[in-house]
C-alpha positions, 0 to 999 in steps of 0.5 A, a space after each residue: 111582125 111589123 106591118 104596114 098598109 099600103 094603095 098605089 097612091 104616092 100622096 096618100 102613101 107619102 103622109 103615112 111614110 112622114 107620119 111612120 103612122 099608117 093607122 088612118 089609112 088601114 081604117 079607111 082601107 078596112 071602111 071601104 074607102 079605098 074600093 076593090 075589085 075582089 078581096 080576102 080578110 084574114 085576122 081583120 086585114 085586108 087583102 085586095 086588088 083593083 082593076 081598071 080599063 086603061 081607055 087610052 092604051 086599049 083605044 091605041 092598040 084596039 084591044 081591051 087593056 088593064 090596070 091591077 093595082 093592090 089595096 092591102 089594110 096591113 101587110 109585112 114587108 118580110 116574107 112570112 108563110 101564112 101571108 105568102 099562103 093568103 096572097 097566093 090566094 088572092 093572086 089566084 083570084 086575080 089570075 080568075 079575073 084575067 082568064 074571064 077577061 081577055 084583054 093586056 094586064 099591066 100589074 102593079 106589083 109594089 117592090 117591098 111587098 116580098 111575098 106578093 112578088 113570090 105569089 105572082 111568080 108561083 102564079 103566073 107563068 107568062 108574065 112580061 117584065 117592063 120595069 119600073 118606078 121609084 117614088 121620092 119624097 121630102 118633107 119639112 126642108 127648105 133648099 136653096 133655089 140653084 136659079 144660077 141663071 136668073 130665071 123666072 120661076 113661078 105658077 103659071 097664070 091663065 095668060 101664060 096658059 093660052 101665051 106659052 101652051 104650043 111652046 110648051 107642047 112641042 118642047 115637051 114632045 122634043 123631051 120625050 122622042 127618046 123615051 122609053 117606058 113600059 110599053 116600049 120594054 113589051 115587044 107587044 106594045 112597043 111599036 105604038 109605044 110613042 104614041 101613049 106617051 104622045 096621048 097623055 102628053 097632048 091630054 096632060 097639056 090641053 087640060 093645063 090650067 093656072 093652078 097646075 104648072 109652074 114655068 121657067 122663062 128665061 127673057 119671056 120665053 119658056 124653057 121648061 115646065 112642071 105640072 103639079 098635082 096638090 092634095 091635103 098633105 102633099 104636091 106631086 111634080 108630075 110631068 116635066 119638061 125642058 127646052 132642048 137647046 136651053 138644057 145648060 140653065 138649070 131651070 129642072 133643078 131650079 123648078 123642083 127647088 122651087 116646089 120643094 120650097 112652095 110644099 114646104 110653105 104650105 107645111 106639105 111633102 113634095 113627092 115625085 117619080 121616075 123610071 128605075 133607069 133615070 139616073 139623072 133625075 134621081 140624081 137631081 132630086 137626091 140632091 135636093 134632099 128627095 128619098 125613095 119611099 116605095 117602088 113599082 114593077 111593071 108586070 104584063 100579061 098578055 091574055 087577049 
């Protein structure tokens, strides 16, 4: 039986994916590198989870609400009896950790990990589904530029920052009236729903800096954006957004083209995510050359 590790982490998972060699990781997750809130061992593995506050929905909503994310050193993505049985065992200790702690769980439940969605459902019995996210990834190719449109599309300097940071903002907020994730799927989040999203926009651009953005411009004026985050092996394209009455440029495409090519100069992955239901998106990146490498669903408990 195959086995795998995995930590929510599209950047740390990506290397592995590229590599199809997950040895390093399993080492550091066995280490202790990778922390977790409670665990199990069986047969020199290890099967955790971590739990954090996430302060800016519990601040939101007045009520303490959590993260659960899942740290396994090697697993199989087949169902297997004996493994159900151990991530039973965890996912009982995960449901201790809610009745101790009253509060809003969002559980991140990776979708090839069979016998943990059978743990959870065998359980949990008052769980909220919300969806999910798909993580894509591609490595080691060069794509043409699709800047059909002669835009201006590079790394952001300070002077843009401070130039270009309002207009950034409200073309961001305009992108995002419409959106609807997680929070809004729960009938217990969704009427503060919005506002999540509009805190971690507002957080997102005010902590913008000259090595985290790249800009379209088409005449000096901005129509769209990507922050990036960067670690050894990989770049993440993490928020995006596109001017509205500017969408027949092309400049989303043109964008991620361009961070394809710059991570591959770099002898780096680009990697990125989205909503299960964002179908265009996905069609952009696929175009491209982006593949999905894992996906997330969004399990909700309400437990206050």
């Amino acid at each position: 039986m195959q086995k795998i590790s995995f930590v929510d982490n599209n950047l740390l998972l990506g290397d592995c994916h590229v590599k199809r060699d997950y040895g390093q990781l399993r080492q550091q997750i066995i280490g202790g590198s990778h922390g977790v809130t409670e665990q199990l061992t069986n047969n020199g593995e290890v099967f955790g989870y971590h739990v954090t506050k996430n302060e800016n929905v519990s601040n939101i909503y007045g009520m303490d609400c959590y993260v659960v994310k899942f740290i396994f050193s090697g697993v199989s993505q087949l169902h297997d009896n004996c493994q159900e049985d151990i991530l039973c065992q965890l996912v009982d200790k995960v449901k201790a950790y809610v009745d101790a702690h009253k509060g809003y769980y969002n559980l991140r439940i990776p979708t090839h990990i069979v016998d943990l969605i059978k743990a959870v459902n065998a359980k949990f019995s008052n769980t909220i589904f919300c969806g999910g996210t798909v993580e894509e990834i591609v490595h080691g190719k060069y794509v043409d530029d699709h800047n059909a449109n002669h835009l201006v599309i590079e790394f952001a300097d300070e002077d843009d920052i401070e130039r270009y940071q309002d207009d950034l903002m409200a073309m961001t907020l305009e992108s995002f009236r419409t959106y609807q994730g997680q929070y809004h799927i729960s009938s217990v989040t969704q009427n503060k729903a919005g506002v999540i999203y509009e805190n971690w926009i507002k957080g997102t651009m005010e902590s913008l800096n000259n090595e985290g953005v790249v800009i379209a411009k088409k005449n000096d004026i901005p129509v769209g954006f990507v922050t990036v985050k960067e670690a050894d092996n990989a770049v993440e394209g993490v928020l995006s957004a596109v001017d509205p009455a500017n969408r027949k440029l092309g400049a989303y495409k043109a964008m991620i083209a361009y961070l394809i090519n710059d991570a591959n100069r770099k002898e780096k992955s680009f990697v990125t995510s989205t909503q299960f239901d964002n179908f265009i998106v996905q069609g952009v990146w696929n175009s491209l050359g982006l593949r999905p490498f894992y996906s997330i669903y969004n399990i909700h408990i309400d437990n206050r």
